[in-house]
One Martini backbone bead per residue (centre of mass of N, CA, C, O) as a GRO file, in nm:
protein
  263
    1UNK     BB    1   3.301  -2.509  -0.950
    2UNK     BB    2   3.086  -2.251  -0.886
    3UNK     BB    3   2.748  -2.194  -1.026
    4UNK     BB    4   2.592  -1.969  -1.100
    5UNK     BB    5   2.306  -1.877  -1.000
    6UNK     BB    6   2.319  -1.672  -1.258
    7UNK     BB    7   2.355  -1.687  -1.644
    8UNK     BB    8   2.342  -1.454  -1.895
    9UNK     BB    9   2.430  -1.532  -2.258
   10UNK     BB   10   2.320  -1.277  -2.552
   11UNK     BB   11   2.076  -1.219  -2.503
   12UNK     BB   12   1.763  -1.181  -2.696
   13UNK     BB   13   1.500  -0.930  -2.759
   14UNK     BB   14   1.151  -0.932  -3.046
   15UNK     BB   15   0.908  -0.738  -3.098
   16UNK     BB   16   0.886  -0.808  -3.374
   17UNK     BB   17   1.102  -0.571  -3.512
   18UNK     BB   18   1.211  -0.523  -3.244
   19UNK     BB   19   1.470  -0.450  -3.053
   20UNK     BB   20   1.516  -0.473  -2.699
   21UNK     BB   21   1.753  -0.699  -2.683
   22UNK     BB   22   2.149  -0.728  -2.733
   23UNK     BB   23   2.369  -0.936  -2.587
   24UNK     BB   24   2.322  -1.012  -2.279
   25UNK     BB   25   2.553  -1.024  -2.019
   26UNK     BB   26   2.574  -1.223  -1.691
   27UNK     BB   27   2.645  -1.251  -1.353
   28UNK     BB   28   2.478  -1.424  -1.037
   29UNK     BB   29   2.529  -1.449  -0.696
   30UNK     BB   30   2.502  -1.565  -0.417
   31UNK     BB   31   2.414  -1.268  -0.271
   32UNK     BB   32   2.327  -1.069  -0.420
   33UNK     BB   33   2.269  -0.694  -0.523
   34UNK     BB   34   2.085  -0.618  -0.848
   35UNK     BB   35   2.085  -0.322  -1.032
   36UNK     BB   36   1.878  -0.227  -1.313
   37UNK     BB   37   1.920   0.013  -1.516
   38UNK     BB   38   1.805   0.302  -1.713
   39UNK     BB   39   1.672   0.405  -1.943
   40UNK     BB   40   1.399   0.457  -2.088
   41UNK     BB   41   1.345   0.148  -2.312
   42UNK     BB   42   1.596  -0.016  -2.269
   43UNK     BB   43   1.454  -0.320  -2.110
   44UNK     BB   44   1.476  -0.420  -1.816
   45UNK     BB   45   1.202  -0.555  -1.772
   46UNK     BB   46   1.232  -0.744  -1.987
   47UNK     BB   47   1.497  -0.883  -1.841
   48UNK     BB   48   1.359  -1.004  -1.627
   49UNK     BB   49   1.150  -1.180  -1.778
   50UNK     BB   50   1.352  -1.341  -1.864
   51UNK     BB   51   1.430  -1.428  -1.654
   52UNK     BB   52   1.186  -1.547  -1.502
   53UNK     BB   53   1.000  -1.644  -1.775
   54UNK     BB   54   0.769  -1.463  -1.881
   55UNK     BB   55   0.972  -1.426  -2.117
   56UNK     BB   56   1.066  -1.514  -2.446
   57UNK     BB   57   1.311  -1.541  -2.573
   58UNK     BB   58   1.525  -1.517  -2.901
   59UNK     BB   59   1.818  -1.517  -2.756
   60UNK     BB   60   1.985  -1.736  -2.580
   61UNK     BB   61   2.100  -1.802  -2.211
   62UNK     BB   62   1.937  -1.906  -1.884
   63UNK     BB   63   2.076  -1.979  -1.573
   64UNK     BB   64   2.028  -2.182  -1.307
   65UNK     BB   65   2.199  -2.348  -1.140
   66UNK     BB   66   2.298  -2.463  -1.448
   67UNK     BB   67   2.040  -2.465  -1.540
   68UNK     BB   68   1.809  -2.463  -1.793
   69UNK     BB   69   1.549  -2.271  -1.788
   70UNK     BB   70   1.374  -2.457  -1.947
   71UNK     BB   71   1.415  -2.728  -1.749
   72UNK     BB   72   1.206  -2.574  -1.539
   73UNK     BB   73   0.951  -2.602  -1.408
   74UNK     BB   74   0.740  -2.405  -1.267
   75UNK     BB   75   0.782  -2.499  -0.977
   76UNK     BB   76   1.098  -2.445  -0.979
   77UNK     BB   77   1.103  -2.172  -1.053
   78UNK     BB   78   0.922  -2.061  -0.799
   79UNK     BB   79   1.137  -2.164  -0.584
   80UNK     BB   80   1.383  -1.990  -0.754
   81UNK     BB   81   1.137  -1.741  -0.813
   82UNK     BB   82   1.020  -1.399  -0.742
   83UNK     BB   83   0.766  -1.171  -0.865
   84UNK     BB   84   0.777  -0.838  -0.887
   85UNK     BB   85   0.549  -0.566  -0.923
   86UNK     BB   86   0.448  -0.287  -1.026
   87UNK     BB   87   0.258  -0.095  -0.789
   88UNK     BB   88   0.051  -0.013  -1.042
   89UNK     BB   89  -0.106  -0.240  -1.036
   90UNK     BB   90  -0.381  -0.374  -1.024
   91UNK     BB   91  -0.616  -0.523  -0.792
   92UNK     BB   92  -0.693  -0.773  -0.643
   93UNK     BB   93  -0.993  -1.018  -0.508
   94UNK     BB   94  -0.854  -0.965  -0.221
   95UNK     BB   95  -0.705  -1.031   0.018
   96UNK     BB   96  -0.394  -0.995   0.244
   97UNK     BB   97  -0.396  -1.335   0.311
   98UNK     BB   98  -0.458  -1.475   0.073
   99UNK     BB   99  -0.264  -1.364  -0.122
  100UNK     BB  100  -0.010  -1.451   0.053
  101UNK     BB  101  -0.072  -1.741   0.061
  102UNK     BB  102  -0.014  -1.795  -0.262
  103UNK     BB  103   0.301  -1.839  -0.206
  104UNK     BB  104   0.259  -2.138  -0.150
  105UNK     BB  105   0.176  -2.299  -0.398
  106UNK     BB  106   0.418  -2.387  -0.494
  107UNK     BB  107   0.471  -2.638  -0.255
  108UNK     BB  108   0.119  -2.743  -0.288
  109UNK     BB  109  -0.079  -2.562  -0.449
  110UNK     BB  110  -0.362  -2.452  -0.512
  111UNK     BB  111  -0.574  -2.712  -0.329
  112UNK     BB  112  -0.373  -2.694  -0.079
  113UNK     BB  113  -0.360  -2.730   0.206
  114UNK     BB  114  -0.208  -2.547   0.471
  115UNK     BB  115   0.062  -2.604   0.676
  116UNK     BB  116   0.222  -2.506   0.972
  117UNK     BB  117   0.450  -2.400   0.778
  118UNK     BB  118   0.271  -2.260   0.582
  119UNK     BB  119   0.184  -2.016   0.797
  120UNK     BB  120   0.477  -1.957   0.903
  121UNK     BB  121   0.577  -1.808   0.661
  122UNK     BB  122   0.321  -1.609   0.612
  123UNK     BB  123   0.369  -1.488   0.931
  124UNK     BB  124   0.644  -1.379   0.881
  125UNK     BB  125   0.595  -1.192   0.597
  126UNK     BB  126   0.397  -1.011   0.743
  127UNK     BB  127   0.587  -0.913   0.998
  128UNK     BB  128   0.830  -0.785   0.809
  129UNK     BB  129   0.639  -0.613   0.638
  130UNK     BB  130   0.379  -0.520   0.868
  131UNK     BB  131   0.062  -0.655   0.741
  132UNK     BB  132  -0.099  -0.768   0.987
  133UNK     BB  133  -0.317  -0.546   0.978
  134UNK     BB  134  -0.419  -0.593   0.660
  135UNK     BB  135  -0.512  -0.886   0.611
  136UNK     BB  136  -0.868  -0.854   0.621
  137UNK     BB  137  -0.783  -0.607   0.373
  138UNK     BB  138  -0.853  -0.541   0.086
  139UNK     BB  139  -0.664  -0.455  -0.202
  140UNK     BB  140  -0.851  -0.170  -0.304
  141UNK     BB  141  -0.796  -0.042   0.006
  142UNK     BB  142  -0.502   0.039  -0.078
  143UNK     BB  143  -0.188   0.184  -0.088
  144UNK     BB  144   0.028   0.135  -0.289
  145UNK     BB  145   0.275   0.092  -0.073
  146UNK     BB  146   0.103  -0.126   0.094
  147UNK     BB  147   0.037  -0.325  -0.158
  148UNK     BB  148   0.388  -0.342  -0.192
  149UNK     BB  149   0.425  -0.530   0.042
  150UNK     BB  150   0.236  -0.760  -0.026
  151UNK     BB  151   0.378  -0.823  -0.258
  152UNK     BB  152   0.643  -0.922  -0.090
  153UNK     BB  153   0.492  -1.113   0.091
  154UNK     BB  154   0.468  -1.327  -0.098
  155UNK     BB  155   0.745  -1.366  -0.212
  156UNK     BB  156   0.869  -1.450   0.082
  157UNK     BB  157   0.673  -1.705   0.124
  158UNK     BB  158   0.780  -1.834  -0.107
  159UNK     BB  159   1.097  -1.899  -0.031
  160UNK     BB  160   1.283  -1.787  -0.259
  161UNK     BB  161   1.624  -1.713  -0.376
  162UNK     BB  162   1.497  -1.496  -0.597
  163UNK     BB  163   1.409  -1.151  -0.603
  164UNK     BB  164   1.208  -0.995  -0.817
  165UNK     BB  165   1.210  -0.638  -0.913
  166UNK     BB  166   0.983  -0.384  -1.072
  167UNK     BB  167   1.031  -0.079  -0.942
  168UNK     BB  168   0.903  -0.092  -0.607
  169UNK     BB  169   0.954   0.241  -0.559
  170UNK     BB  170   0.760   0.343  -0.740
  171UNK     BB  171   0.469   0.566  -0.651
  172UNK     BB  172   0.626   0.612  -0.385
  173UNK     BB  173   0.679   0.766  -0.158
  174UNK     BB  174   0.943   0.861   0.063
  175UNK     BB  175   0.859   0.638   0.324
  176UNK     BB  176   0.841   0.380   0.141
  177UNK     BB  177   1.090   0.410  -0.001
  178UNK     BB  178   1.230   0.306   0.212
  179UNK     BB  179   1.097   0.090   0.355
  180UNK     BB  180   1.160  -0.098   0.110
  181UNK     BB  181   1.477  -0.089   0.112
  182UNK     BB  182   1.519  -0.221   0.368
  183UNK     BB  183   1.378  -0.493   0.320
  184UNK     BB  184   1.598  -0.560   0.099
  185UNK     BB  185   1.839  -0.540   0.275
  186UNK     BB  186   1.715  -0.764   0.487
  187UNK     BB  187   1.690  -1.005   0.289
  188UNK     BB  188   1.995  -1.037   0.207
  189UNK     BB  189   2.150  -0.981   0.473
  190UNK     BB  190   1.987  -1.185   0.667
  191UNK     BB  191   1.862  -1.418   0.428
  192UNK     BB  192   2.029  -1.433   0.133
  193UNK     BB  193   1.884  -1.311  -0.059
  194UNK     BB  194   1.856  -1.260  -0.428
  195UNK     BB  195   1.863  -0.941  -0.584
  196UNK     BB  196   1.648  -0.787  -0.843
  197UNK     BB  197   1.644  -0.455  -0.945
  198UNK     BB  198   1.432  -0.210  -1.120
  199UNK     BB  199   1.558   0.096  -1.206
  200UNK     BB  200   1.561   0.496  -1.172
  201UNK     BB  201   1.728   0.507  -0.908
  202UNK     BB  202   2.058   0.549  -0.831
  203UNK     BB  203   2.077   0.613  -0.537
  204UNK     BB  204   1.928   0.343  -0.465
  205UNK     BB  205   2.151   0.187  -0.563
  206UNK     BB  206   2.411   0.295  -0.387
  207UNK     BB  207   2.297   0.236  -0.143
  208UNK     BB  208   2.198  -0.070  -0.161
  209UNK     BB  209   2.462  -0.176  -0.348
  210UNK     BB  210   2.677  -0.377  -0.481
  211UNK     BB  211   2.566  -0.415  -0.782
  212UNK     BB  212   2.552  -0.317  -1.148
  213UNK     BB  213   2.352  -0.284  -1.449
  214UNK     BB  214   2.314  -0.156  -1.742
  215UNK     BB  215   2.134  -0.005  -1.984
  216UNK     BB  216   2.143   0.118  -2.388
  217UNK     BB  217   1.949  -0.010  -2.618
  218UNK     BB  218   1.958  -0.303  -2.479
  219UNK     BB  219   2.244  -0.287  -2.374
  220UNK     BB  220   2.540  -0.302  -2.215
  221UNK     BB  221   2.708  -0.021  -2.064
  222UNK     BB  222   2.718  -0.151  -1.763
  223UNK     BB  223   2.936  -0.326  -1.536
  224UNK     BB  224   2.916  -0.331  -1.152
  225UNK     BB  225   3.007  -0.175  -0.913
  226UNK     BB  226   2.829   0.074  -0.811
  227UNK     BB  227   3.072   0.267  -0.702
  228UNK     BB  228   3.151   0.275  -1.071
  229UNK     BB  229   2.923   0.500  -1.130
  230UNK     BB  230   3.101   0.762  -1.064
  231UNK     BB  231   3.316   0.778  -1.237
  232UNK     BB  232   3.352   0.972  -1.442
  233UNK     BB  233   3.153   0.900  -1.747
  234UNK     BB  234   2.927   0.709  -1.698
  235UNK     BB  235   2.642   0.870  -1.646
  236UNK     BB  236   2.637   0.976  -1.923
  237UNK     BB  237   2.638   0.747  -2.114
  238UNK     BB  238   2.392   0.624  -2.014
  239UNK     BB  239   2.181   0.929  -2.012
  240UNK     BB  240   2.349   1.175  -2.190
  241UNK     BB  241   2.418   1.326  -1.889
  242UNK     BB  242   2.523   1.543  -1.660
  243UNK     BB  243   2.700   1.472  -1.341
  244UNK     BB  244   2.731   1.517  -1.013
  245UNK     BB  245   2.917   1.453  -0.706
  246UNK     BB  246   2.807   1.397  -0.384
  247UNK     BB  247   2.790   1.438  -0.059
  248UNK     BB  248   2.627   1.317   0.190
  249UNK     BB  249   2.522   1.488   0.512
  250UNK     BB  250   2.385   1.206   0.658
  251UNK     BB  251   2.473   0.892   0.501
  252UNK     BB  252   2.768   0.903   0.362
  253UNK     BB  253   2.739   0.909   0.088
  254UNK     BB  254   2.768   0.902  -0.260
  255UNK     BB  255   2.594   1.089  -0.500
  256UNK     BB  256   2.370   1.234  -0.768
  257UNK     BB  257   2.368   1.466  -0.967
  258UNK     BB  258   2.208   1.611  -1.231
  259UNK     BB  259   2.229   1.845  -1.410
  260UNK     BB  260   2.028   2.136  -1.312
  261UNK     BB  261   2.048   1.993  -1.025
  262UNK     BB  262   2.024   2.067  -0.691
  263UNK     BB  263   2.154   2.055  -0.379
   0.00000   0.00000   0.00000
């Protein structure tokens, strides 16, 4: 039988007296389009960076293809792992082929020339992302959503089988955030890779499809098929509030709309 691309069992993160994840188990097979929910506090970005390693768990175990996440060199998790950052953080004083040129590290190392394979994963990766406009221009002369590009095109040179991603969406108006979900999709589906996504947005886990686990609490609340977060009071259990299911007139799929929102 074979052992889940990520395996999660029991996790438990605390910082200081805070417990902010306590005993979260999921399992994520290769190609899946895996969702994040829940409500703000909840944990979402701390499970993520534990999955990823960049944040050092306090009990349980993550497994990556069968192996201790911890068993793991650094370069071994990034050719298995690409971690995309909230589009809110500062820009770094590169330009944006540097930039992307850098997700070649984990292959060569840092101080080694890019050879033309390594050229080409790079030009690939600007090309799907479409910021090859964007190559020779510094990175804080960039806007959110542009800028939100070039961090998945590097994470896409790196060529990495899981791509771990902390709110894609966050800050981006509504023609980016289509466009990032877009590139999001066809990834998955086009190219096989495995994305971790922690999202605010309910309805954009829905499009995106796939499953879905919530976090309230820090706890698993929810683990399942998207479309069965719409089923009975799933989303009230979550968020608190109580929510409408609506039929999009436009995309055809089922939406939320919490109480209170105007459809």
């Amino acid at each position: 039988m074979t052992d889940p691309l990520i395996e999660v069992s029991e996790l438990s993160y605390r910082a200081g007296e805070r417990e902010i994840l306590s005993g979260v188990s999921f399992k994520v097979e290769r190609g899946d389009f895996l969702s994040i929910i829940g409500p703000n506090g909840a944990g979402k970005t701390t499970l993520l960076k534990c999955v990823g390693g960049i944040l050092k768990r306090t009990k349980g175990s993550v497994r990556i293809s069968g192996r201790p996440a911890e068993s793991l060199s650094h370069k071994e998790m990034a050719l298995r792992c690409a971690y995309v950052p909230q589009s809110g953080l500062t820009a770094f004083p590169f330009t944006v082929g540097e930039f992307v040129r850098m997700g070649r590290y984990a292959h060569t190392g840092p101080f080694s020339a890019l050879s033309s394979g390594d050229l080409t994963a790079v030009r690939r990766a600007m090309q799907m992302t479409e910021i090859e406009e964007f190559e020779d221009r510094n990175l804080n002369t960039l806007s959110g959503g542009e800028r939100q590009r070039v961090w998945i095109a590097a994470a896409v040179a790196q060529e990495s089988e899981i791509l771990l991603l902390d709110e894609p969406s966050t800050f981006l108006d509504p023609k980016h955030q289509i466009y990032i979900m877009e590139i999001l999709k066809a990834l998955n589906s086009k190219y096989g890779v495995t994305i971790l996504s922690v999202t605010h947005d309910v309805n954009g886990a829905l499009v995106a499809g796939g499953r879905a686990i919530a976090l309230r609490d820090g706890k698993v609340a929810f683990s399942g098929a998207v479309q069965e977060l719409l089923a009975g009071k799933v989303l009230e259990g979550i968020y608190g509030v109580p929510f409408h299911v609506l039929e999009h007139p436009h995309i055809g799929k089922r939406v939320a709309a919490h109480a209170g929102t105007e459809a």
